[in-house]
C-alpha positions as CSV (number, residue, x, y, z in Angstrom):
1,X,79.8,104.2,57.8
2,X,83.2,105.5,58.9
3,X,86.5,103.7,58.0
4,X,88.5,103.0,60.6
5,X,91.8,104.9,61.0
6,X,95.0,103.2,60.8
7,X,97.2,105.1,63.4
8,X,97.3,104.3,67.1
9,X,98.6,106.5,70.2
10,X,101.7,104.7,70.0
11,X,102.7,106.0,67.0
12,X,104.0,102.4,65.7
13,X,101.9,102.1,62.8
14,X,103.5,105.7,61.2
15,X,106.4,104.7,62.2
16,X,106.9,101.3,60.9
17,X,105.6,103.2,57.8
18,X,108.6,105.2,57.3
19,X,110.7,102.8,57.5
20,X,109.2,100.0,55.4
21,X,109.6,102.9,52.3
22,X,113.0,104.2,53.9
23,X,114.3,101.8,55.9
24,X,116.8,102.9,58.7
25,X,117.6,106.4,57.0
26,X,113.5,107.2,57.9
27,X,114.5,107.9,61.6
28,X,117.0,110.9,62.4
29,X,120.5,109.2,63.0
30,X,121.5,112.2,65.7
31,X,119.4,111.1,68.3
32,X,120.7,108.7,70.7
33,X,118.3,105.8,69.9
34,X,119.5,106.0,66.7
35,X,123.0,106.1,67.7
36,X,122.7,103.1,69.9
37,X,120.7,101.2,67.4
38,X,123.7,101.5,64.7
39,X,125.7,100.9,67.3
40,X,123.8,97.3,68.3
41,X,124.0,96.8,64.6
42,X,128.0,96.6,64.3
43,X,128.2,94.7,67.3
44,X,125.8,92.6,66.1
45,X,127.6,92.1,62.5
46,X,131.1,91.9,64.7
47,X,129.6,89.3,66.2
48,X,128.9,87.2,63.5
49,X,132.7,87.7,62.0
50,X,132.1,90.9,60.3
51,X,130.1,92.3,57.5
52,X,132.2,90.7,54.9
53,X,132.0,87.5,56.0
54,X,128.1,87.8,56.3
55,X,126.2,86.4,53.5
56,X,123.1,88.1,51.9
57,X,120.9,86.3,53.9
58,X,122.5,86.5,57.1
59,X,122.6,90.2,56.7
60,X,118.9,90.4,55.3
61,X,118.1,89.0,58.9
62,X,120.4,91.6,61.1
63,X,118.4,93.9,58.9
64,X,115.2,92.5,60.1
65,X,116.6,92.2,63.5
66,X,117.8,95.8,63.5
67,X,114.2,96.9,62.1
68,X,112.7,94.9,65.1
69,X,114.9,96.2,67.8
70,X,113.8,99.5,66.6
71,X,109.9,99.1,66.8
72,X,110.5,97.0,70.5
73,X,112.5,100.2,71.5
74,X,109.9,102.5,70.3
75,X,107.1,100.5,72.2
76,X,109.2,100.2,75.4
77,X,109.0,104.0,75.3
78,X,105.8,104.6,75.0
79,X,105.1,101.6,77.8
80,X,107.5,103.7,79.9
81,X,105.2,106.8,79.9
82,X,102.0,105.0,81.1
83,X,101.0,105.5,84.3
84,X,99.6,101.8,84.1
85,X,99.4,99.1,82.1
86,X,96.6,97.4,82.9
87,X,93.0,98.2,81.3
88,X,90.7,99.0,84.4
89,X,87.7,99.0,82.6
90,X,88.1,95.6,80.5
91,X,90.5,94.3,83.9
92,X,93.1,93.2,80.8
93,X,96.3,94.1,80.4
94,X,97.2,96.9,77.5
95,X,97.0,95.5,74.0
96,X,100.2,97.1,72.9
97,X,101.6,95.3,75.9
98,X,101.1,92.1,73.8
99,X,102.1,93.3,70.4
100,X,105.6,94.4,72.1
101,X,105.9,90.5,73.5
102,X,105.0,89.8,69.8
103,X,107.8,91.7,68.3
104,X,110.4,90.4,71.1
105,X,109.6,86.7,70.6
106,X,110.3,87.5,66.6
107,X,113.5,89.3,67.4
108,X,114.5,86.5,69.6
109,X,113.7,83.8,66.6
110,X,116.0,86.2,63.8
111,X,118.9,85.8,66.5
112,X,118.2,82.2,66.9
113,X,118.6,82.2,63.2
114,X,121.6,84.1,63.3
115,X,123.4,82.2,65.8
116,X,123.9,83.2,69.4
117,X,128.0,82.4,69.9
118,X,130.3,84.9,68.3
119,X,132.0,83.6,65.4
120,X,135.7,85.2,65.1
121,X,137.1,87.2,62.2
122,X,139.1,85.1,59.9
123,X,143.0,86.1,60.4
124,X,145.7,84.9,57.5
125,X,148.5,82.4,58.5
126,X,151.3,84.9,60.3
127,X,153.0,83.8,57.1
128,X,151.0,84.8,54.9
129,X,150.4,88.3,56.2
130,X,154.0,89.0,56.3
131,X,154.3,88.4,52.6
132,X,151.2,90.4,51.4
133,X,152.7,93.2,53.5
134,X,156.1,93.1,53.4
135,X,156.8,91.2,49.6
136,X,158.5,87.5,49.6
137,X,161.8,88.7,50.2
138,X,160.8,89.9,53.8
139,X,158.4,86.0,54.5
140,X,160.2,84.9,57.9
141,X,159.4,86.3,61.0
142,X,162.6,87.0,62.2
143,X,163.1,89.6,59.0
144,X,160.0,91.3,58.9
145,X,160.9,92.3,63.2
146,X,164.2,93.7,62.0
147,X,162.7,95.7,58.9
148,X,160.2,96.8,61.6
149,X,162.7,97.5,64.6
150,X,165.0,99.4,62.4
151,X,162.0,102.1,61.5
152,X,161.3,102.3,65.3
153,X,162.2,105.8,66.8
154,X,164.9,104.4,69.0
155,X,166.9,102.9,66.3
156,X,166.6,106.3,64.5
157,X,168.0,108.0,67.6
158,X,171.0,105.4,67.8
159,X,172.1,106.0,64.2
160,X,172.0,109.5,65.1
161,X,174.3,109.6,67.8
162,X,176.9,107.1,65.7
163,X,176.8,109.4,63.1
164,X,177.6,111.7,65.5
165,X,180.1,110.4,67.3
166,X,182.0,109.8,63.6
């Protein structure tokens, strides 16, 4: 007796393949899918305060998540093209119709685990900032806006025209 195959019309089984041994460098990134899916990805690591404030874990699940969103993408596709999706025969509905509701109820539990508010990026004290960017000397506020407003363009101009007028 025969084995059976393991490939399906929907092409999810090769394609979950390639990625499994790959991961996200199996599909081509110049296709728009792609593009958006890297795209959802930053958002999605923006979202959670940026990918170096994301632990290992939390980014082993937005690469799960990401891996998800691609097969739920793929099947939406493929759903898209039918002409119905309903089984007249059997009077069921389509059984990759039920896979795809299987994948979006798992993507939906990895974001639950991630956490659905947006978490902002950490920002140092205004202090703080000044004197990793401008040394000590520089600390205050009110000389680190006259270092700044003497490098604008317009105080350049002014010093200019003095020395010009001397």
């Amino acid at each position: 007796m025969n084995e059976r195959r393991d490939y399906s019309r929907t092409g999810l089984n090769a394609l979950k393949a390639r990625v499994k041994v790959r991961g996200l460098h199996a599909i081509d990134m110049r296709t728009s899918a792609a593009q958006s899916l890297v795209a959802w990805r930053d958002d999605l690591l923006a979202s959670l305060g940026g990918e170096e404030i994301v632990s290992a874990q939390q980014m082993a699940l937005v690469d799960m998540a990401v891996r998800t969103r691609l097969f739920v993408d793929h099947l939406d596709a493929f759903l898209m093209e039918q002409t119905s999706l309903i089984n007249k025969k059997k009077k069921s509905v389509l059984p990759v119709v039920r896979e795809r509701q299987q994948l979006v109820d798992s993507l939906a539990r990895l974001l639950g685990q991630l956490g659905l508010e947006r978490r902002t990026k950490q920002v140092p004290a205004l202090s703080e900032f000044l004197d990793t960017r401008y040394g000590s000397e520089t600390a205050t506020p009110d000389n680190a806006i006259n270092e700044l407003n003497a490098k604008s363009p317009r105080a350049e101009t002014e010093r200019k025209v003095s020395e010009e007028a001397d």
